[in-house]
N, C-alpha and C positions, 0 to 999 in steps of 0.2 A: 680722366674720370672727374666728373663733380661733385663736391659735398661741401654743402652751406653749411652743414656744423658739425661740429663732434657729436658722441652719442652723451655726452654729460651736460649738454645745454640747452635744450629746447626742455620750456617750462608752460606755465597755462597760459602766460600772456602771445603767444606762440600758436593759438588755438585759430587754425584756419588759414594757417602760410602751407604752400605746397612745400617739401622741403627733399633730398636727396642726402641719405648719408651713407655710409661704407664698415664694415665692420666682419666681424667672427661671430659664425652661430654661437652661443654662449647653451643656449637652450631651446629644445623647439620642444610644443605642444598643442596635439592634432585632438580639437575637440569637436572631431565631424564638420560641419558645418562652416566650422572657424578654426584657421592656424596661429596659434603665438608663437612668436619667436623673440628672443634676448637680442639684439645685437651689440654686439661690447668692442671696444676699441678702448686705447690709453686713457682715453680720459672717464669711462662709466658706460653704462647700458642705457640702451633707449627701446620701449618693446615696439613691437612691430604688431600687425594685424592683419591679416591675410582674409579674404573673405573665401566663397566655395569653388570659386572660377580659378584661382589660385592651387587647388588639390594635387590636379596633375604633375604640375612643374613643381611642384615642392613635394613628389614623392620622393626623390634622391636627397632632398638637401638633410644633412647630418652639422653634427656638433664639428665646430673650425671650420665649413665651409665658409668663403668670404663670401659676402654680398653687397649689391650694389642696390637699395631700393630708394625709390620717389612713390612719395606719399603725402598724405596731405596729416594738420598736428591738429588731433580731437582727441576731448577732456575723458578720461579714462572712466568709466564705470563703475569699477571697484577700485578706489588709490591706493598705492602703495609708498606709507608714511616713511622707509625705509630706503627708498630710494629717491635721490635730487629728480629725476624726472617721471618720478611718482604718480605726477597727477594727470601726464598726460599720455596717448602711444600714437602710432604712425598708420594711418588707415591707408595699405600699400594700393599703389597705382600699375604699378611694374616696378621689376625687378631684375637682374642681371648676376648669376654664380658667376664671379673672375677668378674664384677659383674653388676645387673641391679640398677635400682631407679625408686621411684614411681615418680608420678607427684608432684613435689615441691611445695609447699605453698605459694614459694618467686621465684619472678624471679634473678637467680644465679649469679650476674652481678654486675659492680661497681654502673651501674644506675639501682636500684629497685624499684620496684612496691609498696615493703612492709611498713606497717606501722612499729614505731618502738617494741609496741608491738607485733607484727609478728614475728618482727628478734630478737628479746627477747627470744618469745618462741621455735623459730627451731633456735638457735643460734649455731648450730653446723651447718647450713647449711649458715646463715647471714655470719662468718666465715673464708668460701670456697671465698668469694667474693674476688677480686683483694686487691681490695683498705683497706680491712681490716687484709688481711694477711701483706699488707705494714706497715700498722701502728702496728701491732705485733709484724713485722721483726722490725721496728724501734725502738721501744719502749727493743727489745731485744739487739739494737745496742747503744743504751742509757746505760744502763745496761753495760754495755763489757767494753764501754770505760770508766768510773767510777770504775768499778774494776780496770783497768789496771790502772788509773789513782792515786788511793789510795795504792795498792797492790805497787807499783815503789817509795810509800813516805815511805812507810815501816810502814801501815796502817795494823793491824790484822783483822779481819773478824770474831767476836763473837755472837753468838745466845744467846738472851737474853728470858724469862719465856712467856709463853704466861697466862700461869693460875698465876693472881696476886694478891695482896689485894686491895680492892676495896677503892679508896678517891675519897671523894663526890667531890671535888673542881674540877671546867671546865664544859664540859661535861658530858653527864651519862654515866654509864659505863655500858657494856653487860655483865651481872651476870650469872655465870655457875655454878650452884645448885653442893654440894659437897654428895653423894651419905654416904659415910665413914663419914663422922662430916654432921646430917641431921641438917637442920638450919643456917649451914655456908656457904658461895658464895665465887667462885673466880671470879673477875675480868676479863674480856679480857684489853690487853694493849691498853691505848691512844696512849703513846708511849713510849718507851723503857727510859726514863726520866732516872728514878732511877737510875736502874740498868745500865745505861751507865757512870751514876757519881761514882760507888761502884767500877766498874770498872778501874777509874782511882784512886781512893782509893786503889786497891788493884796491881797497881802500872804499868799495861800498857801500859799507854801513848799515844796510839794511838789507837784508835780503830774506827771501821765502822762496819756499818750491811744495808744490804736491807733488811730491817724491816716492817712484817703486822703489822697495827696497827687499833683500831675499836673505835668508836665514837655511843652510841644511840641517832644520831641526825637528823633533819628534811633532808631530799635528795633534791638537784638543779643539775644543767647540770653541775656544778666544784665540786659537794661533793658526795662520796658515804661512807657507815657505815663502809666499810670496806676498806682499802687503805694503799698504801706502799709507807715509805718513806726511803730517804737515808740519815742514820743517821749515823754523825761525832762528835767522841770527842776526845779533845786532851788536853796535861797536859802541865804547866809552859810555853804558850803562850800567848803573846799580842793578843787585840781580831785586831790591824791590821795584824798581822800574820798568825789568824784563817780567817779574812777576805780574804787574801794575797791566802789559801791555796782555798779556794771558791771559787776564781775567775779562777784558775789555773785547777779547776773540770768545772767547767762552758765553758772556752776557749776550752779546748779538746776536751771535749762533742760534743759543737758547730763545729770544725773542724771534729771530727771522723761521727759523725753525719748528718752536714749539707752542709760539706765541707766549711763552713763559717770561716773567721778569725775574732774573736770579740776584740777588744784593750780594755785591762786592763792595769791599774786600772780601774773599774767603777765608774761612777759619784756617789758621798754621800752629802743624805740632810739628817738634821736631820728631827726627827718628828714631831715639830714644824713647820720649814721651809717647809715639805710636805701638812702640814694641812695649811696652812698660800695660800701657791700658788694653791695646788690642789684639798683640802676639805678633802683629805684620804690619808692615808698611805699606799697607794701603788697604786701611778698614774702612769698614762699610759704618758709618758715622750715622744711619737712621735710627739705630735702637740701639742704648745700653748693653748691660750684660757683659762690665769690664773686670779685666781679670784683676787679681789682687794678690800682691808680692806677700808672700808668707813665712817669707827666710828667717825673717824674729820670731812671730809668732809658734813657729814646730821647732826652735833649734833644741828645746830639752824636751821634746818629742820622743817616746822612744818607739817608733815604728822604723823601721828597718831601711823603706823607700827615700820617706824622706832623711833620715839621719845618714845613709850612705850618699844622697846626692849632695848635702851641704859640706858633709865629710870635704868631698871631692872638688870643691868649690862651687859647686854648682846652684841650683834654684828651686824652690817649691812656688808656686804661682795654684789658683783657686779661681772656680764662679758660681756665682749664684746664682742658680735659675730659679727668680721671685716664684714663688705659689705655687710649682709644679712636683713637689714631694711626690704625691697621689698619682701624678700622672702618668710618671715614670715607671715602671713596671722592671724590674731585674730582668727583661726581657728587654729591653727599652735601651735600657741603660749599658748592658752588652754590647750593643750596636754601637752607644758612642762609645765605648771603649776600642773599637773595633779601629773607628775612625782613628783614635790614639794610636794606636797600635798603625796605621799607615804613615804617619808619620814618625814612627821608629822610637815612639813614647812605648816603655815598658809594660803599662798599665794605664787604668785611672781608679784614682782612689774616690770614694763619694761616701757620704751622710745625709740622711734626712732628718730634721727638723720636725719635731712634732709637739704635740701637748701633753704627751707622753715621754717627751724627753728627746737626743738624737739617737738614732742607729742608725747600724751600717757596720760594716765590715772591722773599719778601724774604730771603729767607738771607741773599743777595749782599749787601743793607745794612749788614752787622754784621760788628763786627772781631771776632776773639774774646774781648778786653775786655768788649765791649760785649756779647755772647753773654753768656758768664757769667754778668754782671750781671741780663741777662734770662730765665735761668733761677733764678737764685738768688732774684728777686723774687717767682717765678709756682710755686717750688716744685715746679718741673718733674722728671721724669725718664725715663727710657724708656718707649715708648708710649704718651706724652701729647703732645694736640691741642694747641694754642694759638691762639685767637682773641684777633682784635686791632679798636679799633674807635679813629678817630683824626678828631677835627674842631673848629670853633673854636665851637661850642656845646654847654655840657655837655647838655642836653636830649636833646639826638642820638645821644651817645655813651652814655648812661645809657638811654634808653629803648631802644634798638637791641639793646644786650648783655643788657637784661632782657628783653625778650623771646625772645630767644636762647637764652639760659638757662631761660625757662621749656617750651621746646620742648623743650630737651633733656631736663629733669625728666622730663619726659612721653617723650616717645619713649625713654628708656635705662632707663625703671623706677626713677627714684633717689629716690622716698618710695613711702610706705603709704598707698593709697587711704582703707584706717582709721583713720586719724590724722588727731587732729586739734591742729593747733599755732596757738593764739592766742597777738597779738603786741599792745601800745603802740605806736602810732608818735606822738611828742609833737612839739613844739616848731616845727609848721609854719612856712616862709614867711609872716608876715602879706599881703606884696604879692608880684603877677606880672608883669609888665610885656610887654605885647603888641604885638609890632614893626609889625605891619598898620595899628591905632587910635594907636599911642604915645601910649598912657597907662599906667596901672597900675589891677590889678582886685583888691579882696580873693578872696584864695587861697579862704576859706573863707565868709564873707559880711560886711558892712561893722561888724556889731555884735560880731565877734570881739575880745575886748581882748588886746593886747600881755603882753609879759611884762614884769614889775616893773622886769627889769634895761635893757628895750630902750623904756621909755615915752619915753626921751629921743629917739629914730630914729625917732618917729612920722612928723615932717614932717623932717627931717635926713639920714636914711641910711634909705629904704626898700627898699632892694636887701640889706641887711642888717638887718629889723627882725623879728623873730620872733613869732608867736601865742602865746601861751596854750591851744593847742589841739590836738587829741588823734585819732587814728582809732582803733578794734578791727578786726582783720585777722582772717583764719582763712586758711591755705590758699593765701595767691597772692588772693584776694578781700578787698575792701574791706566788711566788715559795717556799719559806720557812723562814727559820729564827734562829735566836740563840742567846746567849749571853755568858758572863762571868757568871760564878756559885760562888753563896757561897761556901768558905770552910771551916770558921774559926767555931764553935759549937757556940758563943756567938752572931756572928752578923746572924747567922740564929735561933736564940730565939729570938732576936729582930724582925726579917722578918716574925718570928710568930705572934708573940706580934700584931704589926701594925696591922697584917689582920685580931685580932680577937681572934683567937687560947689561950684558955686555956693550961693547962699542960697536965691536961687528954687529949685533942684533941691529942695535937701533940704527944704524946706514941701511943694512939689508933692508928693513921693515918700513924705518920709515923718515929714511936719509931727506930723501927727496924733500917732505916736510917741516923734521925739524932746521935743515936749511933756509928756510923761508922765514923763521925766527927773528933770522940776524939782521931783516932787512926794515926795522921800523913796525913791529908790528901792535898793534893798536888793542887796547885791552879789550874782552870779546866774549858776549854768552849766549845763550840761545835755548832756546827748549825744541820737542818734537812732539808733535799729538799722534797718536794711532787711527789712523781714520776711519778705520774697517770695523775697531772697536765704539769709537765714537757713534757709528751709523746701529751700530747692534742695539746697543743701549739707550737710543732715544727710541729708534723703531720699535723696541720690544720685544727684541728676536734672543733668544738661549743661545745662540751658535754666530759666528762670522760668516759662517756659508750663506746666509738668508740675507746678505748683504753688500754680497761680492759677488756679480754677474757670472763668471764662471771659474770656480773655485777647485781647486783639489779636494780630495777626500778624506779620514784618514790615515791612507794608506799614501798619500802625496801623489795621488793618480789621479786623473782627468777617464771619468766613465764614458763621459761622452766622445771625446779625443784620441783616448786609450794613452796618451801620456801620462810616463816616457813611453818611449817605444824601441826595440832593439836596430839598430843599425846597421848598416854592411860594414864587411871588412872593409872594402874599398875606401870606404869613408874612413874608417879608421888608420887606414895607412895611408891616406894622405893625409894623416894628422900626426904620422907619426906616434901612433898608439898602439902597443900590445896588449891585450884583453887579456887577463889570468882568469880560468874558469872557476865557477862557480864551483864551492865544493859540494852545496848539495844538490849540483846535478849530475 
């Protein structure tokens, strides 16, 4: 077949070349006399013009038949300022169907009719649509510019195991029944962890991968089981240097990508400082709206929420939503209590601010000493809200308020969807300590090293031992993260120690590695981007599925594959597998 161009190229200087292109009916319109048609391929539409001799043979052609026409490029009549080849269309000569299409399920178009179920299961047709081949093309120009970006540091490009050994620690892992040893499993990777640290053990230095990695964990609109990240490790660096190289991947990006210039350095808070103003570690830094610690100000409080949470050691934290008193409706205001209430917040407490003085619920609590005080803390004044959130775990009271506050963001308009605000968040948590199991879990995974000044609270004070370790944020979105790695063999038996780990554990789980220790191993950090997240959030998509060619649902099923899918015994007993039935069938 021949075509001198794509349908996104022929412009008015073009006006009078015979030309041949190929494409999908995008649109036909029979106005007697005269047929229009769309024809659209990857790169845009070019229309077409069929004059009356043309009627017959274009009574079959429908929307996705392919076509083959030569025609000659004249200046359009009525232009259309909206489309790159706008000004001009194709006065057809002949024509050629290479092939036809039934009637689509979906209508073929950046605006569909379909549910997302529907474009799930003809997702080879959802696909075809403008707007999703862009986020494709993008997500593929993400991509290009991070090679080139890494490739020019003098970064290697290594594939690391997909079949691995399986550690219980994090997430669950997707187990792949070993046919040859029946009763043994491999692993699918969380993420190239290990083998990216063995790596610089066996003396690298540099290395990168666009890496699958798999998680068996519950699916939302930012997570799917299966997902690729850009993963960086590098040897006898400062982590501001590994930071340094981050920003340097990030800036490019944004430029090759967005045509954006993003100024780095980035702003760095620690984890604290993040939890302290925003409730999370990894706030959305476009709008205000920080929360404010009020454990002084209510302690001779006598309202019952907060004097039982400080009782208890716990925290009173507060926000001001500037000049939205009036707006708020005790109808309103239910709702974000509601929100509280999902995150396991007992209540929320609130006042309004008026020229009439404050009300609200707990007014009656406060003397006007004690008033004062709490306005002067929360920077309060006429026709401001104040939310209040009070319990004897900080967790609650900080996850509660930030999510609060990020609803608010959003419902009051208080950033620019255009914006883009990247942040540091440094100095994690090393431990977690989980009151169901009472143990403690590395925050971020077990080979995270300490900071210089907290290597004494490894095994001493881990409710106060700190990482060496780092996220990148954009937005209210976590993009990824990383740290400083142990290298020394002792102070990672120590980092064992802390979190539990016997001796048997750690050979069983992860012999093989800490062996690898004792042989010269080279100090080592690295971060990992999430790419599926990265591509959502510049494209402008709510979900990772508008971004991932063919994605699970959230049911972890493929509509259009019907994966999983139930298997024979057969297969199963050459795997050495007993099936225990389902109880509710």
């Amino acid at each position: 077949m021949n075509r001198t161009h794509n349908n996104c190229e022929l412009r008015i200087e073009n006006i009078g070349q015979t030309v041949e292109l190929i494409g999908w009916v995008a649109k036909k319109r029979n106005l007697g006399s005269l047929v229009f048609i769309d024809l659209r391929d990857r790169y845009g539409i070019t229309q077409i013009i069929f004059n009356e001799s043309f009627e017959d043979a274009l009574r079959e052609v429908k929307s996705e038949f392919i076509l083959q026409v030569k025609g000659k490029v004249i200046e359009r009549s009525s232009k259309n300022p909206n489309m790159p080849t706008g000004d001009i269309e194709i006065e057809a000569e002949s024509f050629v169907v290479v092939n036809s299409a039934k009637l689509t399920p979906m209508i073929v178009a950046d605006e569909t009719d379909a549910l997302e179920e529907t474009r799930m299961q003809y997702r080879y047709l959802d696909l075809r649509r403008p707007i999703m081949q862009q986020n494709m093309m993008m997500r593929h120009k993400i991509v290009r510019s991070i090679r080139e970006y890494l490739d020019n540091l003098d970064f290697i490009d290594v594939e690391t195991p997909y079949l691995n050994l399986s550690t219980p620690e994090g997430a669950r892992d997707f187990l792949v029944p070993s046919r040859v040893h029946n009763g043994s499993c491999y692993a699918l990777p969380q993420s190239p962890q290990l083998f990216k640290q063995l790596l610089m053990v066996s003396g690298f230095e540099k290395y990168y991968q666009i890496a699958r990695c798999f998680r068996d964990e519950d699916l939302r609109a930012d997570r799917q089981i299966e997902f690729t990240q850009v993963d960086v490790e590098t040897s006898f660096l400062s982590t501001d240097q590994i930071l340094e190289i981050g920003e340097g991947l990030i800036v490019k990006m944004m430029k090759d990508v967005k045509g954006l210039d993003i100024q780095a350095p980035f702003p760095r808070l620690t984890w604290h400082e993040a939890m302290e103003k925003y409730g999370i570690d990894k706030p959305d830094t476009r709008f205000g709206l920080e929360l404010v610690n009020l454990n002084e100000v209510v302690s001779d409080v006598d309202f019952v929420v907060f004097k039982s949470a400080l009782e208890a050691g716990g925290h009173v934290k507060g926000l001001n939503v500037t000049g939205q008193a009036d707006a708020f409706s005790r109808k309103k205001i239910d709702q974000l209590t509601e929100i509280a209430k999902t995150y396991k917040a007992k209540g929320l407490a609130w006042l309004k601010v008026g020229a009439e003085g404050v009300q609200g619920p707990i007014a009656k609590f406060f003397n006007e000493a004690q008033l004062a005080s709490l306005l002067g803390a929360m920077n309060a004044k006429d026709g401001d809200l104040l939310l209040f959130v009070g319990d004897a775990k900080y967790d609650i009271v900080c996850d509660s308020l930030a999510q609060i506050r990020n609803h608010l963001g959003k419902e009051l308009g208080l950033y620019d969807k255009n914006q883009f605000n990247f942040l540091w968040v440094t100095d994690f948590p090393m431990f977690e300590y989980d009151d169901e199991t009472e143990r403690y879990y590395a925050k971020h995974h077990p080979f995270t090293r300490p900071l210089e000044s907290d290597l004494d609270k490894l095994l001493t004070d881990r409710d106060n031992c700190l990482a060496d370790a780092y996220d990148i944020v954009l937005n209210g979105f976590e993009l990824g993260g990383g740290s400083q790695r142990i290298y020394e063999q002792d102070l990672q038996e120590k980092a064992f120690a802390a979190l539990g780990f016997n001796e048997e554990q750690i050979q069983t789980q992860f012999g093989w590695f800490v062996n690898a220790l004792q042989y010269g191993t080279p100090p080592h950090g690295g971060f990992a981007l999430g790419l599926d997240r990265i591509a959502m959030l510049l494209a402008g998509c709510d979900s990772l599925r508008d971004v991932i060619a063919f994605p699970k649902n959230t049911s972890a099923t493929c509509p259009m594959s019907k994966a999983p899918n139930p298997v024979s015994q057969a297969q199963f007993d050459e795997l050495g597998i007993m099936v225990k039935p389902s109880e509710d069938k």
